[in-house]
PDB file of N, CA, C, O and CB in Angstrom:
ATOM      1  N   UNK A   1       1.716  29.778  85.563  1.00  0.00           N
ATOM      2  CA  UNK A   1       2.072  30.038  84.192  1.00  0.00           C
ATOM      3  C   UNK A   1       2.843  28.838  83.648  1.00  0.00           C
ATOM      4  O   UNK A   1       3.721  28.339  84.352  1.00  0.00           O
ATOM      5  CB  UNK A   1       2.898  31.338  84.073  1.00  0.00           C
ATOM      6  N   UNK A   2       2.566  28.334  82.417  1.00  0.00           N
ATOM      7  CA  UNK A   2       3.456  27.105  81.753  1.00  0.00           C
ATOM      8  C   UNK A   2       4.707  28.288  81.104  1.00  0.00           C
ATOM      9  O   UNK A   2       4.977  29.484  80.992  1.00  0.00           O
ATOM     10  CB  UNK A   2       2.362  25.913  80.217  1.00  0.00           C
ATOM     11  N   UNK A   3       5.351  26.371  80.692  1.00  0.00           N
ATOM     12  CA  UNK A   3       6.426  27.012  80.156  1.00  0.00           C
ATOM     13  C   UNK A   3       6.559  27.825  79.060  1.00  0.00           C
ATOM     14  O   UNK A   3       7.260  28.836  79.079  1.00  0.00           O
ATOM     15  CB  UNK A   3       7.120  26.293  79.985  1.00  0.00           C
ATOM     16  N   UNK A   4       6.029  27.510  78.248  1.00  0.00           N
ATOM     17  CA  UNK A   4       5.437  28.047  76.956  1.00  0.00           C
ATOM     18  C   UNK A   4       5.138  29.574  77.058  1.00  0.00           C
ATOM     19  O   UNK A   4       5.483  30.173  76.040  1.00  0.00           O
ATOM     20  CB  UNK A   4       4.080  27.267  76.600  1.00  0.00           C
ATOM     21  N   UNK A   5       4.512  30.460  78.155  1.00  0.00           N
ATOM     22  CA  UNK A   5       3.787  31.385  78.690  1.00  0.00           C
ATOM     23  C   UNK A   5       5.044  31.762  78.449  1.00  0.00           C
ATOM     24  O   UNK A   5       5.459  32.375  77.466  1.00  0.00           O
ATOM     25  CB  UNK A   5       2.942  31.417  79.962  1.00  0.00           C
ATOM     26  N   UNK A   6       5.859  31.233  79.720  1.00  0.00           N
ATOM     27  CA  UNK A   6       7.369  31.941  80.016  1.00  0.00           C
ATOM     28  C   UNK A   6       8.087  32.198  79.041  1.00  0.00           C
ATOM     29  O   UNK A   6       8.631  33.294  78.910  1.00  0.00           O
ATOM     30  CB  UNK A   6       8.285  31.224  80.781  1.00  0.00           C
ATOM     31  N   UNK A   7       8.162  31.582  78.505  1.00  0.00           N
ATOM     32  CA  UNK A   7       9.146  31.814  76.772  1.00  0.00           C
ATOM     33  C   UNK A   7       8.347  32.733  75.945  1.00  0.00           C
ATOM     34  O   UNK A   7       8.783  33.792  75.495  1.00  0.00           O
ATOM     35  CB  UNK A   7       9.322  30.168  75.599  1.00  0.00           C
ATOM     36  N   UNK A   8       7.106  32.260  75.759  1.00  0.00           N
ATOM     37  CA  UNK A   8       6.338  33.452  74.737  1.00  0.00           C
ATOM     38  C   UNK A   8       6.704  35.216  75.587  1.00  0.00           C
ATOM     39  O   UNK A   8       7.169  36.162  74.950  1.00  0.00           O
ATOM     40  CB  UNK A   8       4.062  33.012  74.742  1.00  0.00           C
ATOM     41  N   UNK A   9       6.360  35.269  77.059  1.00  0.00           N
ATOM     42  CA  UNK A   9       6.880  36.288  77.353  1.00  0.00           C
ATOM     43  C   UNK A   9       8.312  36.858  77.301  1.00  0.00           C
ATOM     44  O   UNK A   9       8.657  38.011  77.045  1.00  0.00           O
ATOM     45  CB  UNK A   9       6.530  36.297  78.226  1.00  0.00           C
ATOM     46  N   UNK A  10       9.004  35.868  77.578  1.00  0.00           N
ATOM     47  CA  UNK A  10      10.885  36.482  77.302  1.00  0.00           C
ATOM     48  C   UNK A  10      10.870  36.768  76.415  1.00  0.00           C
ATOM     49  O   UNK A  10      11.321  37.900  76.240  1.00  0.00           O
ATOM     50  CB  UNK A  10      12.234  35.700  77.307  1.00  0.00           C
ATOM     51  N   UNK A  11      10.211  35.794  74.810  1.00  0.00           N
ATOM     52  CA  UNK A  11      10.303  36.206  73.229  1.00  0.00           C
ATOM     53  C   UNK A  11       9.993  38.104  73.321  1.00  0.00           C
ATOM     54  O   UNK A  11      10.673  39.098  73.065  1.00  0.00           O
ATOM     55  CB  UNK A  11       8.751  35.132  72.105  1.00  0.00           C
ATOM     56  N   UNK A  12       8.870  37.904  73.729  1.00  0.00           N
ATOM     57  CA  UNK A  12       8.022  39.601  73.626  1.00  0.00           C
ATOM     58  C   UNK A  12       8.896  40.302  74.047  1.00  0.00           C
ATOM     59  O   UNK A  12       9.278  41.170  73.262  1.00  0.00           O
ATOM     60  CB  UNK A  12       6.610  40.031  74.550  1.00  0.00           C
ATOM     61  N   UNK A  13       9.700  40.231  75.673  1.00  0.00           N
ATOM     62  CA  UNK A  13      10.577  40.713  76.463  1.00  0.00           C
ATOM     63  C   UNK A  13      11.256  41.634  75.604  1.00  0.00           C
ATOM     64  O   UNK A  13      11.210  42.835  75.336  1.00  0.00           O
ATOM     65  CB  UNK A  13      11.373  39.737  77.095  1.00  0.00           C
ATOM     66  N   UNK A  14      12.303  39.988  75.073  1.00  0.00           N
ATOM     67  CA  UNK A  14      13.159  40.502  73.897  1.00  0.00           C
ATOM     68  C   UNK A  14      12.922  40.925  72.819  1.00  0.00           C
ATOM     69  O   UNK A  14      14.038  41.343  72.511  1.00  0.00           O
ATOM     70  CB  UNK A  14      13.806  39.864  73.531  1.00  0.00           C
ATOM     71  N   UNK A  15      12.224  41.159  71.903  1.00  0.00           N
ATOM     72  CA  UNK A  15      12.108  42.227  71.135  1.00  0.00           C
ATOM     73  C   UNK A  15      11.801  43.201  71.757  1.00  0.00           C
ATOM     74  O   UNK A  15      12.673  44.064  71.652  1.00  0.00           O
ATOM     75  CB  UNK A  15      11.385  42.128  70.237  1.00  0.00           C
ATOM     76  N   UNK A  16      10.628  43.619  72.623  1.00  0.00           N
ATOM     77  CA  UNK A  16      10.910  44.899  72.474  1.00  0.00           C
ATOM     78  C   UNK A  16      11.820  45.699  73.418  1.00  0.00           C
ATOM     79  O   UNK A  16      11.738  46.922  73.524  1.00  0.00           O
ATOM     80  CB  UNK A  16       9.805  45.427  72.426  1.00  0.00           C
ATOM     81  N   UNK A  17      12.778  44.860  74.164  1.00  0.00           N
ATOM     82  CA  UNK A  17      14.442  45.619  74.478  1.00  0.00           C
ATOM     83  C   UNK A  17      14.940  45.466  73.360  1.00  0.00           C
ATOM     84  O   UNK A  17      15.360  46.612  73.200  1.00  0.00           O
ATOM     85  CB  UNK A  17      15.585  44.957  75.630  1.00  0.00           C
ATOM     86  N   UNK A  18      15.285  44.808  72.242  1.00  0.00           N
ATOM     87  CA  UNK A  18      15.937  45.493  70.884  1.00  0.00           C
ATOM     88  C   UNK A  18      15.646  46.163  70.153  1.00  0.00           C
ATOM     89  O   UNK A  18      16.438  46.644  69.343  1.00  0.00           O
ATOM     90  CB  UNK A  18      16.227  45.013  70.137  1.00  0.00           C
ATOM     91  N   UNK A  19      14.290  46.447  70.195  1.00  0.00           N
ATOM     92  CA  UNK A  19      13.532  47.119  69.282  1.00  0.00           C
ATOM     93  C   UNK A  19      14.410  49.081  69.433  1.00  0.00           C
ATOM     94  O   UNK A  19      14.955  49.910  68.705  1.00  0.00           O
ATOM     95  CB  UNK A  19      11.523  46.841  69.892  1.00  0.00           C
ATOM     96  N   UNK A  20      13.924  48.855  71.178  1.00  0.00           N
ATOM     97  CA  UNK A  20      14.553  50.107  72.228  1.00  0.00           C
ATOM     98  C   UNK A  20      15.504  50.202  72.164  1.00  0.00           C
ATOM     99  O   UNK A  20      15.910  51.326  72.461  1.00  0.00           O
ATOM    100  CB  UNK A  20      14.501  50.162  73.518  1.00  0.00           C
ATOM    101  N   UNK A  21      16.536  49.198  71.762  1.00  0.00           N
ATOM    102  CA  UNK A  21      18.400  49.028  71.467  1.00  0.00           C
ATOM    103  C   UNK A  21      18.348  49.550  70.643  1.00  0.00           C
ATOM    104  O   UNK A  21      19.026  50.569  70.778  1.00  0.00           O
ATOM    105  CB  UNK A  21      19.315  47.745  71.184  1.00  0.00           C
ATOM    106  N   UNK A  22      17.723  49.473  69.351  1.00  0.00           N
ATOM    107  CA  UNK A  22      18.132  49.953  67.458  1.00  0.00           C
ATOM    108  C   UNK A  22      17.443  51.403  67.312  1.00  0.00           C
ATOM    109  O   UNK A  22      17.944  52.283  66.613  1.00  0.00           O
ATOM    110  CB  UNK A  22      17.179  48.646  65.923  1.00  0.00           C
ATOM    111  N   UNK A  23      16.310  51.559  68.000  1.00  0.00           N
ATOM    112  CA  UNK A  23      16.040  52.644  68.077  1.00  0.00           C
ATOM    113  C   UNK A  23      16.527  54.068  68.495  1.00  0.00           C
ATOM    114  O   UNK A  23      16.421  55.154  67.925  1.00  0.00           O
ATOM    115  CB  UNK A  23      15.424  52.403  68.426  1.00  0.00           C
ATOM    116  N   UNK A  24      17.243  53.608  69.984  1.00  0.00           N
ATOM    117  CA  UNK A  24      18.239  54.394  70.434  1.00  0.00           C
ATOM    118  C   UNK A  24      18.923  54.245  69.483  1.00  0.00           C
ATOM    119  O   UNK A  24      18.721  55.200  68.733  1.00  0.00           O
ATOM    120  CB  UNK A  24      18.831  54.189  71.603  1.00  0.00           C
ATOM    121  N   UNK A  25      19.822  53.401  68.968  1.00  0.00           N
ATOM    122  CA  UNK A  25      21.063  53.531  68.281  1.00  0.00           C
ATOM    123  C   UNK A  25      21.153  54.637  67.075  1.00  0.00           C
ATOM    124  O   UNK A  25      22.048  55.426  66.771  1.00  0.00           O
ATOM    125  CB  UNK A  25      21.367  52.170  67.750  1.00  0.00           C
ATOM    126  N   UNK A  26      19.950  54.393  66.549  1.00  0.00           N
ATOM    127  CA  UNK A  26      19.440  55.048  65.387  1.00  0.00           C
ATOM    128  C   UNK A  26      19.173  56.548  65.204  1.00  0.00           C
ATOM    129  O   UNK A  26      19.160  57.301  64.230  1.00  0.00           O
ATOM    130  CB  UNK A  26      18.349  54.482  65.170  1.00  0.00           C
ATOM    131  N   UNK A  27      18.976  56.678  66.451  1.00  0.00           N
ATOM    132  CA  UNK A  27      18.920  58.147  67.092  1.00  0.00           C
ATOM    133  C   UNK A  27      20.073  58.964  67.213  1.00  0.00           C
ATOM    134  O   UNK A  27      20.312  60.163  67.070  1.00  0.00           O
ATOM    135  CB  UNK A  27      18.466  58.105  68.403  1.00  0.00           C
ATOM    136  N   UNK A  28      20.941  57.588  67.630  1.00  0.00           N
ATOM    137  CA  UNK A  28      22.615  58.419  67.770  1.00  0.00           C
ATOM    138  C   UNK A  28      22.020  58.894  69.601  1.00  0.00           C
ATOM    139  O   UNK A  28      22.110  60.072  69.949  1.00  0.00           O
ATOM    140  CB  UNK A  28      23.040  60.470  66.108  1.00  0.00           C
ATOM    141  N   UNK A  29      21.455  57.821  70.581  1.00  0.00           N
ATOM    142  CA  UNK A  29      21.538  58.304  71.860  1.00  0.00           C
ATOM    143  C   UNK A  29      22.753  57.334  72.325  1.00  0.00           C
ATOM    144  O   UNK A  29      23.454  57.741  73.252  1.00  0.00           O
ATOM    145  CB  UNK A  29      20.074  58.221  72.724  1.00  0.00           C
ATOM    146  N   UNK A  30      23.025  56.159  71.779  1.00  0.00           N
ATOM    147  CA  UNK A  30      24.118  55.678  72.139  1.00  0.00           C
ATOM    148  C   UNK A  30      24.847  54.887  70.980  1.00  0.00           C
ATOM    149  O   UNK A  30      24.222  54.690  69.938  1.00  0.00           O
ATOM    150  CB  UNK A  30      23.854  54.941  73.269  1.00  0.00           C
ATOM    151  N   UNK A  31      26.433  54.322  71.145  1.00  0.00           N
ATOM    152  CA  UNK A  31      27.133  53.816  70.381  1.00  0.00           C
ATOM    153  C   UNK A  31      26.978  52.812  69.527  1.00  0.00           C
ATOM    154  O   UNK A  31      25.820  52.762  69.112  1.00  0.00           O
ATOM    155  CB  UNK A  31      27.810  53.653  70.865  1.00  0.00           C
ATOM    156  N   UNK A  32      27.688  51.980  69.090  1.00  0.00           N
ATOM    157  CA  UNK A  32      27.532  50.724  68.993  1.00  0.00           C
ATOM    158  C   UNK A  32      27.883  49.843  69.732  1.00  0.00           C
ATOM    159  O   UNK A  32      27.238  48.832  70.009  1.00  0.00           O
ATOM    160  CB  UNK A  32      27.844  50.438  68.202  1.00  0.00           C
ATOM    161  N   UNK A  33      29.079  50.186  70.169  1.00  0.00           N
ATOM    162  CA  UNK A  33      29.575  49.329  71.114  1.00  0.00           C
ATOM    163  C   UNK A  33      28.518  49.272  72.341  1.00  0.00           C
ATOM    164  O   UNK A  33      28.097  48.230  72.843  1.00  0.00           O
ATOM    165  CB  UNK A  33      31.010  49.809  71.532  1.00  0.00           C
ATOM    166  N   UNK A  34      28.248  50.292  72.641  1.00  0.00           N
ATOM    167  CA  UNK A  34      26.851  50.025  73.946  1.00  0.00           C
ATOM    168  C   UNK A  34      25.882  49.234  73.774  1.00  0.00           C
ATOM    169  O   UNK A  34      25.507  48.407  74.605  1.00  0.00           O
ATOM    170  CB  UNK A  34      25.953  51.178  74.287  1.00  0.00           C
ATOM    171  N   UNK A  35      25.031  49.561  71.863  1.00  0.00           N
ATOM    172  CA  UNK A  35      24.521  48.888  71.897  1.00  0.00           C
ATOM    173  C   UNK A  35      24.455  47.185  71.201  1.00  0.00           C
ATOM    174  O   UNK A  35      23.444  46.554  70.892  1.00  0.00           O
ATOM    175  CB  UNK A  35      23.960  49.635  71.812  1.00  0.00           C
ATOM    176  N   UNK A  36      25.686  46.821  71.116  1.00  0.00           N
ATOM    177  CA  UNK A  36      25.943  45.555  71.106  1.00  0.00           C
ATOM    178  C   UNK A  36      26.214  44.963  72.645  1.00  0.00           C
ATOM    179  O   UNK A  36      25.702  43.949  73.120  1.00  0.00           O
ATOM    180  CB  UNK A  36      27.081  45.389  70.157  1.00  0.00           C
ATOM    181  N   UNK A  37      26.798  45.525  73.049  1.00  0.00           N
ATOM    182  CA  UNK A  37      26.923  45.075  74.701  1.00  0.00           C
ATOM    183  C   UNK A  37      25.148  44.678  75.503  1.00  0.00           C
ATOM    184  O   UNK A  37      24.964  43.628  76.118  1.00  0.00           O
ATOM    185  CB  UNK A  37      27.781  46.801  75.700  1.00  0.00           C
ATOM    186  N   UNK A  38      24.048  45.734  75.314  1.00  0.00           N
ATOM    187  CA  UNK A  38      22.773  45.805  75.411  1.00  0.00           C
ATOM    188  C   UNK A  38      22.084  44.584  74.616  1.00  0.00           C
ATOM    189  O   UNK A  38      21.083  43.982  75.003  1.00  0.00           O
ATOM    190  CB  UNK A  38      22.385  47.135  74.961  1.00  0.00           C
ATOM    191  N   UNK A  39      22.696  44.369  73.613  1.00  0.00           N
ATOM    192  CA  UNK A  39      21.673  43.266  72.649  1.00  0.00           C
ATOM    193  C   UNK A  39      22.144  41.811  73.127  1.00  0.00           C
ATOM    194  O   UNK A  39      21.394  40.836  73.081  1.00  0.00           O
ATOM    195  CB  UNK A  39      21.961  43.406  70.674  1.00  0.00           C
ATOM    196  N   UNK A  40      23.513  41.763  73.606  1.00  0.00           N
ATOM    197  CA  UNK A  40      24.169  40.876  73.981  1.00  0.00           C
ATOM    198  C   UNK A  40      23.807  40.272  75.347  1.00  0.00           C
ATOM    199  O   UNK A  40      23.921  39.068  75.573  1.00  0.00           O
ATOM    200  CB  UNK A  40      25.312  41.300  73.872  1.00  0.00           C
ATOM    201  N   UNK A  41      23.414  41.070  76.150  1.00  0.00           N
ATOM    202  CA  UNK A  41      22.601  41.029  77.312  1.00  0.00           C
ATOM    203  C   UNK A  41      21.094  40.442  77.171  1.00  0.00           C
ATOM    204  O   UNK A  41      20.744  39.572  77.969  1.00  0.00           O
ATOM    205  CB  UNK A  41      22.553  42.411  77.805  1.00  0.00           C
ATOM    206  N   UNK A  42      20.129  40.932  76.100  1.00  0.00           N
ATOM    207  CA  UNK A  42      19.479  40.524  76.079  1.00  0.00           C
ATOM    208  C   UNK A  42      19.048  39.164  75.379  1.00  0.00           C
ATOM    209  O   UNK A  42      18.108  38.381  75.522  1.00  0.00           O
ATOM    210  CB  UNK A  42      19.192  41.287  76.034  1.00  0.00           C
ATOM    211  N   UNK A  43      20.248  39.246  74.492  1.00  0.00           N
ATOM    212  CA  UNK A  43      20.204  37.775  74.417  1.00  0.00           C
ATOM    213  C   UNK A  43      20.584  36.823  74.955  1.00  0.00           C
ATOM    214  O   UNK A  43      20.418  35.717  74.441  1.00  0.00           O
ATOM    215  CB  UNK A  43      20.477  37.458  73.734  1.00  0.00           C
ATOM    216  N   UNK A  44      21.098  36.957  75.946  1.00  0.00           N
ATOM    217  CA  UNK A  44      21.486  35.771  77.208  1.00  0.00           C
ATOM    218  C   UNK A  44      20.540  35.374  77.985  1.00  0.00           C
ATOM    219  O   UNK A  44      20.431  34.197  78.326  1.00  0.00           O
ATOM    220  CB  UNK A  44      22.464  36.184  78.248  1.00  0.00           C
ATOM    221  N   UNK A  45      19.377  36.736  78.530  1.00  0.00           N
ATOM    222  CA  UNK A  45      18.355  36.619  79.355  1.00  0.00           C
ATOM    223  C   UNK A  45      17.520  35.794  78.047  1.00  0.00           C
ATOM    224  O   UNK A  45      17.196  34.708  78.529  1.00  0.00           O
ATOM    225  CB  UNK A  45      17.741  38.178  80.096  1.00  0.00           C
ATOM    226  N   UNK A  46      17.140  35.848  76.899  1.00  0.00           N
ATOM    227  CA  UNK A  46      16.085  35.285  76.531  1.00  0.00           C
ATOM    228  C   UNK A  46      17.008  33.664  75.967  1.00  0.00           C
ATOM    229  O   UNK A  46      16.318  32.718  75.586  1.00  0.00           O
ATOM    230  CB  UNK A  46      15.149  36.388  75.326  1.00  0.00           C
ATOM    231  N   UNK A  47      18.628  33.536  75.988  1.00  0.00           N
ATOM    232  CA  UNK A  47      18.510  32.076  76.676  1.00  0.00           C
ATOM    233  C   UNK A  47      18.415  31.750  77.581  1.00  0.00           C
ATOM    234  O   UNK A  47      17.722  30.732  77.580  1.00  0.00           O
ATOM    235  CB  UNK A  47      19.135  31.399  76.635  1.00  0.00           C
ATOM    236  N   UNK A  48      18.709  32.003  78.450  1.00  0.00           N
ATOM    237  CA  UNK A  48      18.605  31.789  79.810  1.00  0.00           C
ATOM    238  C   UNK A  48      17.034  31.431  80.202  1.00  0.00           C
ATOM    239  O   UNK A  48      16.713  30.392  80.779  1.00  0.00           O
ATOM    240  CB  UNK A  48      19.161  33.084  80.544  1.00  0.00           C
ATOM    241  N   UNK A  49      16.207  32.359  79.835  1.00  0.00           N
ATOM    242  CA  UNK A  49      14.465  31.974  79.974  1.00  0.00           C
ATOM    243  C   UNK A  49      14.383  30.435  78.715  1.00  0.00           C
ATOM    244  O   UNK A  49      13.459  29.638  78.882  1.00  0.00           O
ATOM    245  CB  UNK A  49      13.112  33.873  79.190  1.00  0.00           C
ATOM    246  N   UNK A  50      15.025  30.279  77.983  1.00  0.00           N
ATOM    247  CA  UNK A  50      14.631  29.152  76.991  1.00  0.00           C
ATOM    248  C   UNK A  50      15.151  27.806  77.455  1.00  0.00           C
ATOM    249  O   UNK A  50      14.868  26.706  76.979  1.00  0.00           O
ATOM    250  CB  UNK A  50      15.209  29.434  75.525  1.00  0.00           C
ATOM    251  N   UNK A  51      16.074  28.120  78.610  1.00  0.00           N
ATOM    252  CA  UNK A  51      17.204  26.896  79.087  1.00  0.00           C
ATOM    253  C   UNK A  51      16.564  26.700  80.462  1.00  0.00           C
ATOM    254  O   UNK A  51      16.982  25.753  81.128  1.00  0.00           O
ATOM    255  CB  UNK A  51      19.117  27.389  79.201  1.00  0.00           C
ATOM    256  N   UNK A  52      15.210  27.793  81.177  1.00  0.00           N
ATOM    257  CA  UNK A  52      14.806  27.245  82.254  1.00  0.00           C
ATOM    258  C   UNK A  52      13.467  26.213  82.043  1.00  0.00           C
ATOM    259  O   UNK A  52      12.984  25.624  83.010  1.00  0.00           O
ATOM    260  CB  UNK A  52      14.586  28.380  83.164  1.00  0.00           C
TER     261      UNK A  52
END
């Protein structure tokens, strides 16, 4: 897989774990604070995939 692959997949990754973050949230299955902690996470993994 190129790099490009790898990033286009983390991109996808990450949306749709936020998508699943706002959705829950929206629902009222969890906080905010959870789900900022959750979005915050996932945005590290999709730098982290952009910085490998």
């Amino acid at each position: 897989m190129s790099d490009e692959d790898d990033l286009e997949d983390a991109v996808g990754t990450f949306l749709g774990d936020a998508e699943t973050v706002l959705s829950e949230y929206d629902q009222g299955y969890m906080d905010a604070d959870a789900a900022l902690d959750l979005l915050i996470d996932h945005i590290d993994d999709l730098e982290d995939a952009y910085e490998a």
